[in-house]
MISESE-995225 format. One line per 2 residues: their letters; for each residue x, y, z of C-alpha. Coordinates in steps of 0.5 Angstrom, whole numbers. Layout:
<recs>
a = X:Y:Z | ...
</recs>
This chain:
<recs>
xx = -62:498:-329 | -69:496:-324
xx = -70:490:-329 | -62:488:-328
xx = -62:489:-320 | -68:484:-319
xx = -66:478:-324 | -66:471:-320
xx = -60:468:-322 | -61:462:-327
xx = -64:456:-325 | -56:452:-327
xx = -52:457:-323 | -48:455:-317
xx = -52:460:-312 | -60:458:-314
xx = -57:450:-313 | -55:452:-307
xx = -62:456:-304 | -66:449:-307
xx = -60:444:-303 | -62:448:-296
xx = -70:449:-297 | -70:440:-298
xx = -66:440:-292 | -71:444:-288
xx = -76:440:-291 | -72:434:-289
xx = -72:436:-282 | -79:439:-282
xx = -81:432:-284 | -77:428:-279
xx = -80:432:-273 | -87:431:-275
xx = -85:423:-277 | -82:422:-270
xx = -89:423:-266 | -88:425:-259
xx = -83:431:-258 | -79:432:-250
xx = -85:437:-249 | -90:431:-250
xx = -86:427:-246 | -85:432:-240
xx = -93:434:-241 | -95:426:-239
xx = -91:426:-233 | -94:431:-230
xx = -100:429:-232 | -99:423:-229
xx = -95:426:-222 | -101:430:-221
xx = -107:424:-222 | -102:421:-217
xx = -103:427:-211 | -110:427:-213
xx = -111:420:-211 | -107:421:-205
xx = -109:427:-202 | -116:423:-204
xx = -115:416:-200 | -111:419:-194
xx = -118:424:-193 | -114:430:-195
xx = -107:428:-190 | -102:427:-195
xx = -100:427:-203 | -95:423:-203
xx = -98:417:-200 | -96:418:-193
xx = -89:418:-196 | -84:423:-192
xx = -77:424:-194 | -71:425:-189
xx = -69:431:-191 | -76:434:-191
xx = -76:434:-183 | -74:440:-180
xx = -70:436:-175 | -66:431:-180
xx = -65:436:-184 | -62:441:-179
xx = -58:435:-177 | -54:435:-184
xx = -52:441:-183 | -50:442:-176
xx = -42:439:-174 | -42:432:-172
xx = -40:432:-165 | -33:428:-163
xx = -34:426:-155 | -31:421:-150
xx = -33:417:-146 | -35:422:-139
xx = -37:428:-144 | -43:422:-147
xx = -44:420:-140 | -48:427:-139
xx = -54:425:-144 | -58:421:-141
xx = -64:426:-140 | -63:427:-133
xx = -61:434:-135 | -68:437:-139
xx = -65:441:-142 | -59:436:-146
xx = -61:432:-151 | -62:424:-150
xx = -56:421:-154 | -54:413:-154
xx = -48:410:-158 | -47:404:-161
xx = -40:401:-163 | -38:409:-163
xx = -43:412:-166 | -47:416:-163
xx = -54:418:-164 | -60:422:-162
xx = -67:419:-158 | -69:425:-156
xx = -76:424:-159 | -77:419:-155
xx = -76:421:-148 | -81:415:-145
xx = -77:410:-148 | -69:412:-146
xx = -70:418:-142 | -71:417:-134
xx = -74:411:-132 | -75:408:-139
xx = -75:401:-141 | -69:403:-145
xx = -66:408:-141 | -60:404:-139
xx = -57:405:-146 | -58:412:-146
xx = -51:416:-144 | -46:410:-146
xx = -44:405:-152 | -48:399:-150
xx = -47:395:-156 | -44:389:-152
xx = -52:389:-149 | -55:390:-156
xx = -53:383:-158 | -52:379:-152
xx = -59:382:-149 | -56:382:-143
xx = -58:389:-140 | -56:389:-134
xx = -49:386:-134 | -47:387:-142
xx = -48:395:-142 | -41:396:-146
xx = -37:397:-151 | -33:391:-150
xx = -35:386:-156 | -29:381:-154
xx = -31:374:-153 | -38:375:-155
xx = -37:371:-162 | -37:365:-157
xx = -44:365:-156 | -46:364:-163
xx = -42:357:-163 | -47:352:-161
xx = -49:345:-162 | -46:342:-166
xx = -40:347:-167 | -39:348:-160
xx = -38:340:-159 | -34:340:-165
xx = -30:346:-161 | -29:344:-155
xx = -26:337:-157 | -21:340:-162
xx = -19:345:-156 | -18:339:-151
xx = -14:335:-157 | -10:341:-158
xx = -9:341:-150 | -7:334:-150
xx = -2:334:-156 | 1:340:-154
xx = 3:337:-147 | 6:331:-152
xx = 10:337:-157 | 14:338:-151
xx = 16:332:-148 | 18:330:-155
xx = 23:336:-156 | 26:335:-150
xx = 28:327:-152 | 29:332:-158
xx = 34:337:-155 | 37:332:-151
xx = 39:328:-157 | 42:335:-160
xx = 47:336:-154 | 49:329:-154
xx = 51:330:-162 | 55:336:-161
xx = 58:333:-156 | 61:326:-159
xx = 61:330:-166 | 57:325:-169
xx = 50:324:-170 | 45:320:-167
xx = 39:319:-170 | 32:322:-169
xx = 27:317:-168 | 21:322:-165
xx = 23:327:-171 | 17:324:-176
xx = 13:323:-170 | 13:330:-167
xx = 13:334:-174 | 6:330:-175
xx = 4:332:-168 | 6:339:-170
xx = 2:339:-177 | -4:336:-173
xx = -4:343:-168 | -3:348:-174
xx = -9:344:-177 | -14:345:-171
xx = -12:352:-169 | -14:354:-176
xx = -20:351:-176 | -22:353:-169
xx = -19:361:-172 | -25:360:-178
xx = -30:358:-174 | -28:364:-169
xx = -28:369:-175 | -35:367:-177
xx = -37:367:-171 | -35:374:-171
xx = -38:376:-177 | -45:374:-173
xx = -42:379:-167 | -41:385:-174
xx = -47:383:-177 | -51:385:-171
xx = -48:391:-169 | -49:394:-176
xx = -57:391:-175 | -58:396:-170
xx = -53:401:-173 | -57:401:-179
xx = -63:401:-174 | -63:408:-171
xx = -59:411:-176 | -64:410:-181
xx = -71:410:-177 | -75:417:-178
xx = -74:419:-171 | -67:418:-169
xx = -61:421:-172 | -53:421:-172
xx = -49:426:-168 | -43:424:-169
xx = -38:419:-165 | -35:416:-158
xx = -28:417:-157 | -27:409:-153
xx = -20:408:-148 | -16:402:-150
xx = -18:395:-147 | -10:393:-148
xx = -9:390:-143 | -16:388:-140
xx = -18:381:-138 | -23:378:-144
xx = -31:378:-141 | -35:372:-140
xx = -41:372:-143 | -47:373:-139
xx = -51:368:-135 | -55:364:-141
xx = -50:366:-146 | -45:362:-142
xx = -42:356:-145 | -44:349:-144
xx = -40:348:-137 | -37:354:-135
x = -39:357:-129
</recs>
């Protein structure tokens, strides 16, 4: 009876084929494991290695002040990171007014095109009697591109595309923009002659013929073509004023010391005269 419970099947049974099919494949799979060389852990165990030479030489180098090669994330700076979690502030115009670092106890703040940043950190430049002080408490970004400090310190950015058209372009401005002057004066004296014409036909109920017709739709078509491309020569213009604005933008919401805290609720200018531009930015001719 012990002799019957111990035999092994025969060796053409379907059990034992099945017991030597699933050793080959463990085998199978022991051999590929071995044959492809570096395993995740091996990998893991290289880049670690390689972190920890690389810390050792920076604390070695900066004699001892920093593993990470003087490097220093945003979020490792307990001002930064206290700022992504702190609510970011919506102020007007008279509330952003108080920030200039008269008051010690409120932070210097300073806004650009609406957003509002924080330059506490450096008291002695936009606090009282800084160099930069008159940008603290108020959106200066008219002053941060024209650099007219004294008389640019708003937010108005109209108009100012004008002081990127020069030389050339500027010539080229001012001709299509007395061209246009001229023809425009000719435009309505040719539709007088036109409506004119018009009453005399519905009177006699016949018509007359229209001489300046060809003439006034050239005149037409010749406006149209230099108000678009005086348009285009103003939205690149434009597009210098916005590159401008986002350069410093980028310049304070990125720099190690400063930080965004929100942005500035701006009144309408609707209904404002445009701003001339400042005294060396002004336009060849204008006074």
């Amino acid at each position: 009876m012990s002799d019957l419970r111990h035999r092994r099947p025969p060796v053409d049974s379907p059990a034992a084929l099945e017991e030597e099919s699933r050793k080959k494949k463990r085998q199978q799979k022991a051999d590929d494991e071995e044959d492809s060389g570096i395993s995740f852990v091996d990998i893991l165990r290289v880049l670690s290695g390689l972190l920890l030479l690389s810390c050792t030489f920076s604390w070695l180098i900066t004699d001892g002040e920093s593993v990470t090669w003087g490097y220093r994330p945003r979020l490792s700076r307990w001002r930064h990171l206290k700022n992504v979690f702190t609510p970011k502030l919506n102020l007007t115009e008279i509330e952003l007014s108080r920030f200039t670092g008269e008051d010690p106890t409120l932070p210097i703040y300073l806004a650009i095109n609406g957003s509002v940043f924080d330059v506490s950190s450096n008291p002695h430049m936009y606090g009282p009697g800084g160099g930069y002080g008159h940008f603290a408490g108020r959106d200066a970004a008219r002053a941060f591109v024209s650099g007219c400090f004294q008389t640019d310190l708003t937010h108005d950015l109209r108009g100012l595309e004008q002081m990127f058209i020069t030389g050339k372009s500027r010539s080229e401005d001012d001709s299509e923009l007395l061209e246009i002057s001229q023809l425009e004066i000719k435009r309505r004296e040719m539709q007088k002659i036109e409506d004119l014409v018009e009453e005399q036909e519905e009177e006699i109920g016949h018509p007359l013929g229209h001489p300046n017709r060809e003439e006034l739709l050239r005149v037409e078509g010749r406006i149209r073509w230099l108000r678009q491309r005086r348009q285009k020569r103003k939205e690149m213009a434009e597009e210098k004023v916005r590159s401008a604005v986002q350069h410093w933008d980028r310049f304070f919401r990125e720099h190690e010391r400063y930080f965004y805290v929100g942005t500035v609720q701006h009144e309408s200018l609707e209904g404002t005269p445009v701003r001339e531009l400042c005294e060396g930015k002004k336009k060849p001719g204008t006074e």
